[in-house]
Jmol script that loads the backbone (N, CA, C; Angstrom):
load data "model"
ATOM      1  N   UNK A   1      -1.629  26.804  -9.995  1.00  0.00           N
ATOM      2  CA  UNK A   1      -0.810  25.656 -10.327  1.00  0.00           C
ATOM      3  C   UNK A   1      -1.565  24.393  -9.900  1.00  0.00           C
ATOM      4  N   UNK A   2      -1.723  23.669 -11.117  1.00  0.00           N
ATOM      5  CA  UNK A   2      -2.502  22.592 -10.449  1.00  0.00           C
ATOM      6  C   UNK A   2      -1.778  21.119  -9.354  1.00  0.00           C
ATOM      7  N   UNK A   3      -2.390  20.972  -8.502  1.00  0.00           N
ATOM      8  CA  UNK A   3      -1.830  19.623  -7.508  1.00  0.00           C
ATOM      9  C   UNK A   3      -2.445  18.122  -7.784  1.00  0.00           C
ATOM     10  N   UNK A   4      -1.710  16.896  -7.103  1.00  0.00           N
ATOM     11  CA  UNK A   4      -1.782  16.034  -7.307  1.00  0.00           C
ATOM     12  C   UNK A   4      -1.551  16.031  -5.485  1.00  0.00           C
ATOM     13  N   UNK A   5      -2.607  14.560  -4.949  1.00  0.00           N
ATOM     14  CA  UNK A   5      -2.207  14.503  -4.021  1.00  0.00           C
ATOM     15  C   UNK A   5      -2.108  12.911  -3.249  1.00  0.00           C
ATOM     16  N   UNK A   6      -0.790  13.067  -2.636  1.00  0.00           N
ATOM     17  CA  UNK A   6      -0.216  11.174  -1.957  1.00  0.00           C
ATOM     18  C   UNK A   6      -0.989  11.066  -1.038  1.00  0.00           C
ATOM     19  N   UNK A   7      -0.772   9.977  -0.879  1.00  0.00           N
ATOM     20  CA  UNK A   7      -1.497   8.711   0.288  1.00  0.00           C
ATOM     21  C   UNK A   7      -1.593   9.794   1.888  1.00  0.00           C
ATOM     22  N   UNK A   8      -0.724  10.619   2.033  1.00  0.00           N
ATOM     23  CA  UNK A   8      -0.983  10.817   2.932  1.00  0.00           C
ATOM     24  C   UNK A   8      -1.777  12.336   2.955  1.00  0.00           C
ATOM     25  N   UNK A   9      -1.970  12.515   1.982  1.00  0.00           N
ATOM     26  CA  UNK A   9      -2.575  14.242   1.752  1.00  0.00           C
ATOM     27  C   UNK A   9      -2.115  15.128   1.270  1.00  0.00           C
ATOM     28  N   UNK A  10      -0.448  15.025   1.195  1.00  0.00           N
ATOM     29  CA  UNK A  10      -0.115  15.874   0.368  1.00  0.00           C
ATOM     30  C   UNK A  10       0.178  16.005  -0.743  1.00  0.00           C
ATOM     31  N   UNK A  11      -0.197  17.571  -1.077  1.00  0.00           N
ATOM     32  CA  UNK A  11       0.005  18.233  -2.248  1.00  0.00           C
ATOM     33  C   UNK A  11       1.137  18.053  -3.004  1.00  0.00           C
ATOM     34  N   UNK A  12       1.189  17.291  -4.360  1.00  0.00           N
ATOM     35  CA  UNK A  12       2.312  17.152  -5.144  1.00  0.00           C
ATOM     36  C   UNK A  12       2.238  18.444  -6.390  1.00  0.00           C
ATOM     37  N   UNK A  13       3.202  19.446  -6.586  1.00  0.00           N
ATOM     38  CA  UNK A  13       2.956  20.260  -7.717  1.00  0.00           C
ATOM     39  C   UNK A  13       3.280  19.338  -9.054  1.00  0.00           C
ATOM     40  N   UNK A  14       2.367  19.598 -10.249  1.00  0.00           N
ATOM     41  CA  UNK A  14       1.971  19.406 -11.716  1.00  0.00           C
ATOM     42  C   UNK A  14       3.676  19.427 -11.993  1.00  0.00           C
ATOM     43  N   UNK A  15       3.955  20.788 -12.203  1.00  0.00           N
ATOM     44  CA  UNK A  15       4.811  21.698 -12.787  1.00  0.00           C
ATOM     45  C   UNK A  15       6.160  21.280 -12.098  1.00  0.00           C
ATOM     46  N   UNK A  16       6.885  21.335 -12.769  1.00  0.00           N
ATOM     47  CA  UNK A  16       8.482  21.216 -12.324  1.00  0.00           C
ATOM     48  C   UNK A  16       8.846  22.565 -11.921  1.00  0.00           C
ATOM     49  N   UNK A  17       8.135  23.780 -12.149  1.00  0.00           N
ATOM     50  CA  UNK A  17       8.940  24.486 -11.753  1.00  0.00           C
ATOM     51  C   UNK A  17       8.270  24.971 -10.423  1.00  0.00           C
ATOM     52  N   UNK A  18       9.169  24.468  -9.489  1.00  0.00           N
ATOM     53  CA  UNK A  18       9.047  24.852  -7.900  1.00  0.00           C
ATOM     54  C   UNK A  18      10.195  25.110  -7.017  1.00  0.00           C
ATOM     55  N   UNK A  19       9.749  26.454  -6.892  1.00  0.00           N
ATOM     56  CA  UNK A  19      11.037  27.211  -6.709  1.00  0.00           C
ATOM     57  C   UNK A  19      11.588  26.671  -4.971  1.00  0.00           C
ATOM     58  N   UNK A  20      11.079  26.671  -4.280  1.00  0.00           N
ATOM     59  CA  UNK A  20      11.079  25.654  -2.669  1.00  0.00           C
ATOM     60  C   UNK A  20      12.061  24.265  -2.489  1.00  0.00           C
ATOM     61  N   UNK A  21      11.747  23.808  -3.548  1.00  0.00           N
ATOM     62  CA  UNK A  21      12.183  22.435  -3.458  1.00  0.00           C
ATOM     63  C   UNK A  21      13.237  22.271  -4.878  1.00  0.00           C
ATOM     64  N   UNK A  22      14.082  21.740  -4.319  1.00  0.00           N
ATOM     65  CA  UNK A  22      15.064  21.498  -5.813  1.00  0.00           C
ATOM     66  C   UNK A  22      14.564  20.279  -6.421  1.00  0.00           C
ATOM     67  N   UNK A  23      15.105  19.976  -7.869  1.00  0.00           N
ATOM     68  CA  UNK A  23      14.662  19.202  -8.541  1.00  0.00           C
ATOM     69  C   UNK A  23      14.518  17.701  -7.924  1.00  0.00           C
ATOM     70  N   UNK A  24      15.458  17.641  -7.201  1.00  0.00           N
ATOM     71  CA  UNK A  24      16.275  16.007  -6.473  1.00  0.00           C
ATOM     72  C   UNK A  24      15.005  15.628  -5.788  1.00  0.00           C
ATOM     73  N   UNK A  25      14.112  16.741  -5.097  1.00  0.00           N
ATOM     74  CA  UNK A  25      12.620  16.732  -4.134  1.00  0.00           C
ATOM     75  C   UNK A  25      11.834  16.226  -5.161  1.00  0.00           C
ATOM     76  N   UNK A  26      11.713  17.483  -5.642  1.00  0.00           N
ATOM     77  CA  UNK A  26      10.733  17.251  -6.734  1.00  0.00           C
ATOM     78  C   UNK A  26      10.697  15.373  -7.203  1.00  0.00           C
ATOM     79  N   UNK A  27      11.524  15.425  -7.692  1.00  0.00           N
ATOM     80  CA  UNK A  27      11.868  14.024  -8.158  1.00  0.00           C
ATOM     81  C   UNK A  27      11.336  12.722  -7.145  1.00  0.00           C
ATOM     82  N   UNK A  28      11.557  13.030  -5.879  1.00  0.00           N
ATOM     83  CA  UNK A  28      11.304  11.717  -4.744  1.00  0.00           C
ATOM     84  C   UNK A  28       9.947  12.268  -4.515  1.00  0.00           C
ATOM     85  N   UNK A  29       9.163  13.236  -4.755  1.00  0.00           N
ATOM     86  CA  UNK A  29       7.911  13.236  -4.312  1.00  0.00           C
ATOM     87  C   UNK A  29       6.976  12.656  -4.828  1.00  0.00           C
ATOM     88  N   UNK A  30       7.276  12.905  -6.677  1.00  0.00           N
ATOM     89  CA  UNK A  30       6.889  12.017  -7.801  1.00  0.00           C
ATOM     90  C   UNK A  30       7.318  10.478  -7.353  1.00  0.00           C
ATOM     91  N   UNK A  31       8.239   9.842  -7.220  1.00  0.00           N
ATOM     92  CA  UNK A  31       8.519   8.629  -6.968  1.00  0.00           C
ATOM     93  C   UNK A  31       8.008   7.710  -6.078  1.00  0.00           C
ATOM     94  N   UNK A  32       7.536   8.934  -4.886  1.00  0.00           N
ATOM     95  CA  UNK A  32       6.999   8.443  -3.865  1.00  0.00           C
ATOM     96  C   UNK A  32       5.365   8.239  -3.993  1.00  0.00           C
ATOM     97  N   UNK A  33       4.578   9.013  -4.891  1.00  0.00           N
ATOM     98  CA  UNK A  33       3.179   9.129  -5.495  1.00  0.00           C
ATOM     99  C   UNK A  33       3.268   8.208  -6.392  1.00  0.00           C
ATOM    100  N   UNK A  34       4.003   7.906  -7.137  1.00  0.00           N
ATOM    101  CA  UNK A  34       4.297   6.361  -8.136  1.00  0.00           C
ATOM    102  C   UNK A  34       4.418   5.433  -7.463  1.00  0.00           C
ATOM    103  N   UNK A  35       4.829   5.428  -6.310  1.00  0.00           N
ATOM    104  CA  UNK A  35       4.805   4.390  -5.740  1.00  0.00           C
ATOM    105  C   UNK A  35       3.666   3.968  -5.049  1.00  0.00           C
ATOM    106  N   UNK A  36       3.224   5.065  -4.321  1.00  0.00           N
ATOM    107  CA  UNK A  36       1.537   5.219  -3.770  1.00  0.00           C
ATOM    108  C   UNK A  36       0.763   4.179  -4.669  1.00  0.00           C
ATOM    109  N   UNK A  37       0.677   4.773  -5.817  1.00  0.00           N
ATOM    110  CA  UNK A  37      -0.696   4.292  -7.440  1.00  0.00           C
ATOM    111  C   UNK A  37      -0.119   3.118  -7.717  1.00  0.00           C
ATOM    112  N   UNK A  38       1.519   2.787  -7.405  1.00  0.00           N
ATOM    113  CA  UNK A  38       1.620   1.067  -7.790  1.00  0.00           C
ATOM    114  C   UNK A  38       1.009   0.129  -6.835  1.00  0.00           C
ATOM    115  N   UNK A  39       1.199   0.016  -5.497  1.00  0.00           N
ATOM    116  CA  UNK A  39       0.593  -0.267  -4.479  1.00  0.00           C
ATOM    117  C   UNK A  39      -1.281  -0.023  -4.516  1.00  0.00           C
ATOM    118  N   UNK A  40      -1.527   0.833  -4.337  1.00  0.00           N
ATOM    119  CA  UNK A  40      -3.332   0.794  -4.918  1.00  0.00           C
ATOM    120  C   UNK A  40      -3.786   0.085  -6.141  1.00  0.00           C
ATOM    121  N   UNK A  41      -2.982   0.048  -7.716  1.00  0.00           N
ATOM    122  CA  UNK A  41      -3.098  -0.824  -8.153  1.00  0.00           C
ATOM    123  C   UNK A  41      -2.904  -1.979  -7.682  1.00  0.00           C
ATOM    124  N   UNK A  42      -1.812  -2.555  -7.286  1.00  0.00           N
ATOM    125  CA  UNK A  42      -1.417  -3.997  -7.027  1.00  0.00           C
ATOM    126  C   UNK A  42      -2.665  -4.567  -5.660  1.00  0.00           C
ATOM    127  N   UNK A  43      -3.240  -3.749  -5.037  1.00  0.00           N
ATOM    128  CA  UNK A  43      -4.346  -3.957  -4.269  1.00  0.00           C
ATOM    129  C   UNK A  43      -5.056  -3.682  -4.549  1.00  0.00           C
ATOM    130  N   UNK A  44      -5.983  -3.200  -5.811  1.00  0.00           N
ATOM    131  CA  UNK A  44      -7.077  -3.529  -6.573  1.00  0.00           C
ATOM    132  C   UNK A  44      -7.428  -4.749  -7.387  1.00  0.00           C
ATOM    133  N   UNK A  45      -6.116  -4.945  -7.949  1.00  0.00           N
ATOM    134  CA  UNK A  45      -5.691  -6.280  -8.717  1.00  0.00           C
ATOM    135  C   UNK A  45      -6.727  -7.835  -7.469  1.00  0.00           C
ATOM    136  N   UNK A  46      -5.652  -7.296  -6.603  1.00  0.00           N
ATOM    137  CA  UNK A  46      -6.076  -8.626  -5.110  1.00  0.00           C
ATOM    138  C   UNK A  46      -7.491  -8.583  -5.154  1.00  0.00           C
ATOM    139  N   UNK A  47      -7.807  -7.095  -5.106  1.00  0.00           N
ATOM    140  CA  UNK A  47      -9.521  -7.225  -4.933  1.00  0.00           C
ATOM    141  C   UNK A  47     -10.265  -7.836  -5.652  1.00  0.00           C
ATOM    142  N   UNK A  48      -9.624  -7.329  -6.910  1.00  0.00           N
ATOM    143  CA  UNK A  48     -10.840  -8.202  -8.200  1.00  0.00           C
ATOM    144  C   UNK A  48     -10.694  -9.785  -8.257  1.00  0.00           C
ATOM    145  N   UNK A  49      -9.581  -9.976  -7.807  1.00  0.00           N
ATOM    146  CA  UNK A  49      -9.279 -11.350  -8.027  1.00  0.00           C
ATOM    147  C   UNK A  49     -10.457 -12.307  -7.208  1.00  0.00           C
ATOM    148  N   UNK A  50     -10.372 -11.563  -5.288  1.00  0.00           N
ATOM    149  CA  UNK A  50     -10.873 -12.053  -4.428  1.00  0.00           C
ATOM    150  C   UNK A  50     -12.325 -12.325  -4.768  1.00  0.00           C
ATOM    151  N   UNK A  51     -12.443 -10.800  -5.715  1.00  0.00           N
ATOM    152  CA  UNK A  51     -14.167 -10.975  -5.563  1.00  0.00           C
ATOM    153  C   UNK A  51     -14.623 -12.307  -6.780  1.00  0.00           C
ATOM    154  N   UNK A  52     -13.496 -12.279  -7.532  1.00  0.00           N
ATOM    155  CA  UNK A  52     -14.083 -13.427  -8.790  1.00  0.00           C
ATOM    156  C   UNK A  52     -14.024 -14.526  -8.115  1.00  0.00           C
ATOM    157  N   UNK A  53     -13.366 -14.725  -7.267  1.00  0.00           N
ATOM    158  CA  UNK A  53     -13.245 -15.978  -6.604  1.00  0.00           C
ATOM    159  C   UNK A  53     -14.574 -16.053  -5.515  1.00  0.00           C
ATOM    160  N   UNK A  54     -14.769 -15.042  -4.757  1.00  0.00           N
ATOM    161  CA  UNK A  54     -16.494 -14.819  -4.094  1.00  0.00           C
ATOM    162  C   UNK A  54     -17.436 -14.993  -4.924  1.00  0.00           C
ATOM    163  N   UNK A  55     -17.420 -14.626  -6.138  1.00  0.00           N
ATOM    164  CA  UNK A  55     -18.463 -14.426  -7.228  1.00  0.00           C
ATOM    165  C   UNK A  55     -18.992 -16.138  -7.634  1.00  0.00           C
ATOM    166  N   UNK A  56     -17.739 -17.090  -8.030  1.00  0.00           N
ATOM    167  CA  UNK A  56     -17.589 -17.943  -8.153  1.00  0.00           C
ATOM    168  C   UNK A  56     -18.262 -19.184  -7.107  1.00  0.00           C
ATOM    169  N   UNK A  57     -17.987 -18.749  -6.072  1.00  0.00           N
ATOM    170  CA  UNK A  57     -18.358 -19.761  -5.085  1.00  0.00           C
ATOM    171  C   UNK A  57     -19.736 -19.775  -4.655  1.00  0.00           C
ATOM    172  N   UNK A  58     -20.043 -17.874  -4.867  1.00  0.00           N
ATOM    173  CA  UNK A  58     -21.987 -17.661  -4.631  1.00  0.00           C
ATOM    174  C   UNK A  58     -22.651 -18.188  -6.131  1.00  0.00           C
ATOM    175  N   UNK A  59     -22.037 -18.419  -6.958  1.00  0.00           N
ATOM    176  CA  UNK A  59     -22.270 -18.826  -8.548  1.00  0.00           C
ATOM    177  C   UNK A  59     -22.889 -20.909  -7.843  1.00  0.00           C
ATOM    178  N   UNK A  60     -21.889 -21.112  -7.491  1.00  0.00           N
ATOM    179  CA  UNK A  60     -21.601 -22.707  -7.097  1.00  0.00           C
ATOM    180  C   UNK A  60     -23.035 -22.650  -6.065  1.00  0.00           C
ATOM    181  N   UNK A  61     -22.798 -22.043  -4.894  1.00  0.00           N
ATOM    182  CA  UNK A  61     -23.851 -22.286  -3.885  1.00  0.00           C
ATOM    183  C   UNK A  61     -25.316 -21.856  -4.728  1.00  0.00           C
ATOM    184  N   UNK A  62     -25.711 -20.850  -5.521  1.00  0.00           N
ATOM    185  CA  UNK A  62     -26.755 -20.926  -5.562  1.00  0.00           C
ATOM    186  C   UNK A  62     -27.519 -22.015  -7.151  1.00  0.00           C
ATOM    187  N   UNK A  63     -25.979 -22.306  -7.866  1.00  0.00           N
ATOM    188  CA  UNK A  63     -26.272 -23.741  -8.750  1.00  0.00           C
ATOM    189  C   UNK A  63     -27.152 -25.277  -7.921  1.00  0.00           C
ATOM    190  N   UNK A  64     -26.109 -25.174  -6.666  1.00  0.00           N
ATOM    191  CA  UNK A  64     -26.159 -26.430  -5.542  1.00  0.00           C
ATOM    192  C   UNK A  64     -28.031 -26.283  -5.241  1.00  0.00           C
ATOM    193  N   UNK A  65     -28.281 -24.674  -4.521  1.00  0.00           N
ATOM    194  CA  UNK A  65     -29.336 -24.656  -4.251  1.00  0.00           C
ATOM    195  C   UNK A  65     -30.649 -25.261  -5.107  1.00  0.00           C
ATOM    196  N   UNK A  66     -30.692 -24.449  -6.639  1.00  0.00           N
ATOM    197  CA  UNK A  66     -31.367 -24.572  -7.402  1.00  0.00           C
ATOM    198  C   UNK A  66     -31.618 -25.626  -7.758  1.00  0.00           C
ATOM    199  N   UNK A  67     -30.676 -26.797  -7.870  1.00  0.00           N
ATOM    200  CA  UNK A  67     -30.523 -28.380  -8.275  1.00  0.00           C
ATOM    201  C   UNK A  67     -31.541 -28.811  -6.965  1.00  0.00           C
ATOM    202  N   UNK A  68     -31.174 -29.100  -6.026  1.00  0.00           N
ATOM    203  CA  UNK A  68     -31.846 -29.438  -4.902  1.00  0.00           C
ATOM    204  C   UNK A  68     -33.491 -28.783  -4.778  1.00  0.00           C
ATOM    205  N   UNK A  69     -34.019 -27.380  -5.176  1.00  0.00           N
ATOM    206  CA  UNK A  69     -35.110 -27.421  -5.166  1.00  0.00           C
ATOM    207  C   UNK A  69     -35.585 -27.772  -6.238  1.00  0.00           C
ATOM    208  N   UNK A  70     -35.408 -27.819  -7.437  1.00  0.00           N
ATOM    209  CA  UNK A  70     -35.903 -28.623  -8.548  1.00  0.00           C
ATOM    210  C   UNK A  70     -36.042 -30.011  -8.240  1.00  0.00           C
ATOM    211  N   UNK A  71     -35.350 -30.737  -7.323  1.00  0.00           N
ATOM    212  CA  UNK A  71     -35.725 -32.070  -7.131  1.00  0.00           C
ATOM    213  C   UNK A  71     -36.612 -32.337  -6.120  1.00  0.00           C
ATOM    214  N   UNK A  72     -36.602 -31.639  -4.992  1.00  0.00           N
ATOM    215  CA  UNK A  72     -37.923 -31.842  -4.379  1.00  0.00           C
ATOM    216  C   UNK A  72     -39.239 -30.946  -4.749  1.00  0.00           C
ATOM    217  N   UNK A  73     -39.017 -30.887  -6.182  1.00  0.00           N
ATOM    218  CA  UNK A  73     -40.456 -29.782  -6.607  1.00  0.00           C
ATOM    219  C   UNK A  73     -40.853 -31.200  -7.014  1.00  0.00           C
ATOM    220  N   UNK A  74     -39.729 -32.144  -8.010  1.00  0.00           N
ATOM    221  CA  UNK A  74     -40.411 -33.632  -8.608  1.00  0.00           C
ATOM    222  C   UNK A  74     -41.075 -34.225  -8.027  1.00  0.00           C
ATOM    223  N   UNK A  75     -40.011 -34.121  -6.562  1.00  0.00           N
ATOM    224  CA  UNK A  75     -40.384 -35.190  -5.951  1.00  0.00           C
ATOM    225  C   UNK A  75     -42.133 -34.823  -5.172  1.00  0.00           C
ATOM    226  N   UNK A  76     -42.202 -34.004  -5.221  1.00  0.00           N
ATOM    227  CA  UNK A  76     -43.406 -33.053  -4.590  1.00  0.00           C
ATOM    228  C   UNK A  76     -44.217 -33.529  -5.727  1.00  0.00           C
ATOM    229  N   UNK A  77     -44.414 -33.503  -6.673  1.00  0.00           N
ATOM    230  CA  UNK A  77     -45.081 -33.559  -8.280  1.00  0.00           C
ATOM    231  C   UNK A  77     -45.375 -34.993  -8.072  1.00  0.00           C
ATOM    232  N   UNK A  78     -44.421 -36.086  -7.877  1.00  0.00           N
ATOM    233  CA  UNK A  78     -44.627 -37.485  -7.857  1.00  0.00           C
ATOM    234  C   UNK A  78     -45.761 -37.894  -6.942  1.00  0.00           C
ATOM    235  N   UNK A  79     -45.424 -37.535  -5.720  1.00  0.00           N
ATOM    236  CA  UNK A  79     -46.122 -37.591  -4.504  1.00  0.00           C
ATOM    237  C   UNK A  79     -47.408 -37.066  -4.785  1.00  0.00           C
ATOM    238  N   UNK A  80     -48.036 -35.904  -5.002  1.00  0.00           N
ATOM    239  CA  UNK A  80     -48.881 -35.776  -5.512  1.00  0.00           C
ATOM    240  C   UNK A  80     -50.149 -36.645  -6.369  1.00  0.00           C
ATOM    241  N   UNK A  81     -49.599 -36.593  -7.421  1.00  0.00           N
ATOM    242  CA  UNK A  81     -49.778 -37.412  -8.467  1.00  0.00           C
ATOM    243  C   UNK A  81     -50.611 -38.742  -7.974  1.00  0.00           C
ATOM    244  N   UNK A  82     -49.382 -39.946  -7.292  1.00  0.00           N
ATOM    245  CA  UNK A  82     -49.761 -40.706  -6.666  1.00  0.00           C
ATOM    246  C   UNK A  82     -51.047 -40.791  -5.821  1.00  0.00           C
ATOM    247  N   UNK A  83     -50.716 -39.783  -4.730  1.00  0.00           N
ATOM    248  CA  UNK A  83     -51.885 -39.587  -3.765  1.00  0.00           C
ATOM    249  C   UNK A  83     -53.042 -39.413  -4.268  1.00  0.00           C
ATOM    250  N   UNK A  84     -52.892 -38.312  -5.688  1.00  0.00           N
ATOM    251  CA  UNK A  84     -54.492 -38.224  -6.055  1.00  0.00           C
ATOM    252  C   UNK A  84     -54.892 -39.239  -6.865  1.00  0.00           C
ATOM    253  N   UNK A  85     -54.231 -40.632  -7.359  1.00  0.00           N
ATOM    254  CA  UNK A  85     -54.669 -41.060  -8.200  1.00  0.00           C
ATOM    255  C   UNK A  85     -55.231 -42.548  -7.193  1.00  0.00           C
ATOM    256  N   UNK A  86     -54.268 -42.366  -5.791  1.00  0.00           N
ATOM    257  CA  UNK A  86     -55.010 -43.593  -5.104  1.00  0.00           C
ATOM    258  C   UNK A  86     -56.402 -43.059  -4.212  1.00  0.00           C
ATOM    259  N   UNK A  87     -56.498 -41.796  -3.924  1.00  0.00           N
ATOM    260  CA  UNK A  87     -57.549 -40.986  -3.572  1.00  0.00           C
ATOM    261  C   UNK A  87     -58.847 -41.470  -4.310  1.00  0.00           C
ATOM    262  N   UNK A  88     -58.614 -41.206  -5.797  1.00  0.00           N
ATOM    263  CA  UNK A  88     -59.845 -41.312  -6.820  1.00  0.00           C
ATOM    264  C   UNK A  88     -60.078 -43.030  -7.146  1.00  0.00           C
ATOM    265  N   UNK A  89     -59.490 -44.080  -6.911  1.00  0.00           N
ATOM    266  CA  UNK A  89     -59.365 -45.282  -6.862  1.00  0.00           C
ATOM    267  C   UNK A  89     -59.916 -45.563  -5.167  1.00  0.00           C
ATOM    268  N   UNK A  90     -59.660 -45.305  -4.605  1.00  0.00           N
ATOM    269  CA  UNK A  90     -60.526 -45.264  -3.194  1.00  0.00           C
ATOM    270  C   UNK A  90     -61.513 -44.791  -3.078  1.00  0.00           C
ATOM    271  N   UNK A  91     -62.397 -43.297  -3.844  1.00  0.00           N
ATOM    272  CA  UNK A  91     -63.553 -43.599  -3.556  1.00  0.00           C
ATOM    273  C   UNK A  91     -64.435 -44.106  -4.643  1.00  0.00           C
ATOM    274  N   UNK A  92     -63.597 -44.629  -5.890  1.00  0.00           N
ATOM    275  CA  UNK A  92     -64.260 -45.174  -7.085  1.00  0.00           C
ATOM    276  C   UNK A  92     -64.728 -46.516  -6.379  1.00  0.00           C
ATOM    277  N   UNK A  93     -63.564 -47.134  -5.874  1.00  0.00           N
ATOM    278  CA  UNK A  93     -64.348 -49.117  -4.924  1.00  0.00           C
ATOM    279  C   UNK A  93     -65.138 -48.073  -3.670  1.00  0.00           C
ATOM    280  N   UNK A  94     -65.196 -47.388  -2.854  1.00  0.00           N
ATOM    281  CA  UNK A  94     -65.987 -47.078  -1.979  1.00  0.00           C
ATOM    282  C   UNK A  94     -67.372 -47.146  -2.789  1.00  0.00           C
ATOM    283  N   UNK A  95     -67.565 -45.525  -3.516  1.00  0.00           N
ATOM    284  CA  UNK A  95     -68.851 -45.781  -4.128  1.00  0.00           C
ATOM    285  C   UNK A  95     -69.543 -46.840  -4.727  1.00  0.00           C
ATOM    286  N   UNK A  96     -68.525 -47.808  -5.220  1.00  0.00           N
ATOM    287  CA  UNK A  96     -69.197 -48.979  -5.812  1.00  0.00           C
ATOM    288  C   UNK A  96     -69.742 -50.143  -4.996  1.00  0.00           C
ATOM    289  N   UNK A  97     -69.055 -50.410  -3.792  1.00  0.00           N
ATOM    290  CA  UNK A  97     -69.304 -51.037  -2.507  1.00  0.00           C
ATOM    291  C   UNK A  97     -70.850 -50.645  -2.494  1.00  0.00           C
ATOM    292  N   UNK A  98     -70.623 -49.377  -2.508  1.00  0.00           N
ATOM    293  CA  UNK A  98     -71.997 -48.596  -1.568  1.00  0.00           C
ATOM    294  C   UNK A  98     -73.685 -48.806  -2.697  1.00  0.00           C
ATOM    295  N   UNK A  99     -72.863 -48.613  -4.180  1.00  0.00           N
ATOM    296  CA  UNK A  99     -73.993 -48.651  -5.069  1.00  0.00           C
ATOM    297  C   UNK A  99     -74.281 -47.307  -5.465  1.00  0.00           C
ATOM    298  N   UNK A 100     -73.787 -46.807  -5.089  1.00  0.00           N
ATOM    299  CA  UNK A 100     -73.860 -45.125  -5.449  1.00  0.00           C
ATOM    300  C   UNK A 100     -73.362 -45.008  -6.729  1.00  0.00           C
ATOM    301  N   UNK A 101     -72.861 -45.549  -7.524  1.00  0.00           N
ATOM    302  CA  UNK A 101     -71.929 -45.428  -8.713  1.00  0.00           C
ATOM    303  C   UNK A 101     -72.507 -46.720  -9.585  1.00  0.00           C
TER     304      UNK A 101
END
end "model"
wireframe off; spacefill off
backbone 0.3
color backbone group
């Protein structure tokens, strides 16, 4: 006879026919395992919710992140740029000072 089993371990029989327990049992054991799976649903529900809402906020923080290193990559790029272009202008008048050029 196959079983089904509640929150707390026990064995619920498939079959209505169980000769041990009158129907009225039978009946609250089912009710009580329905009630079990409404409750685990209704707290799976919470879960998924929680996690879309976690999902959401690591979505936000690593948007925030990404914005912020893209701007100091520019700003890194600018800086650069600059430096090498007053670099090569410094030793273009050096060498020319000197006559080397």
């Amino acid at each position: 006879m196959p079983f089904l089993m509640d929150s707390e371990g026990t064995n619920l029989p498939l079959s209505i026919e169980n000769k041990n327990a009158t129907d009225d049992e039978h009946l609250n054991h089912l009710s009580n395992y329905s009630d079990v799976l409404t409750e685990k649903a209704k707290d799976l529900g919470k879960y998924q919710e929680y996690e879309i809402e976690k999902e959401g906020d690591f979505k936000d923080a690593i948007s925030n992140t990404n914005s912020t290193i893209q701007w100091c990559a520019i700003i890194q790029t600018l800086v650069f740029c600059i430096l090498g272009t007053w670099q090569i202008l410094s030793l273009r008048r050096f060498f020319t000072k000197r006559g080397l050029a």
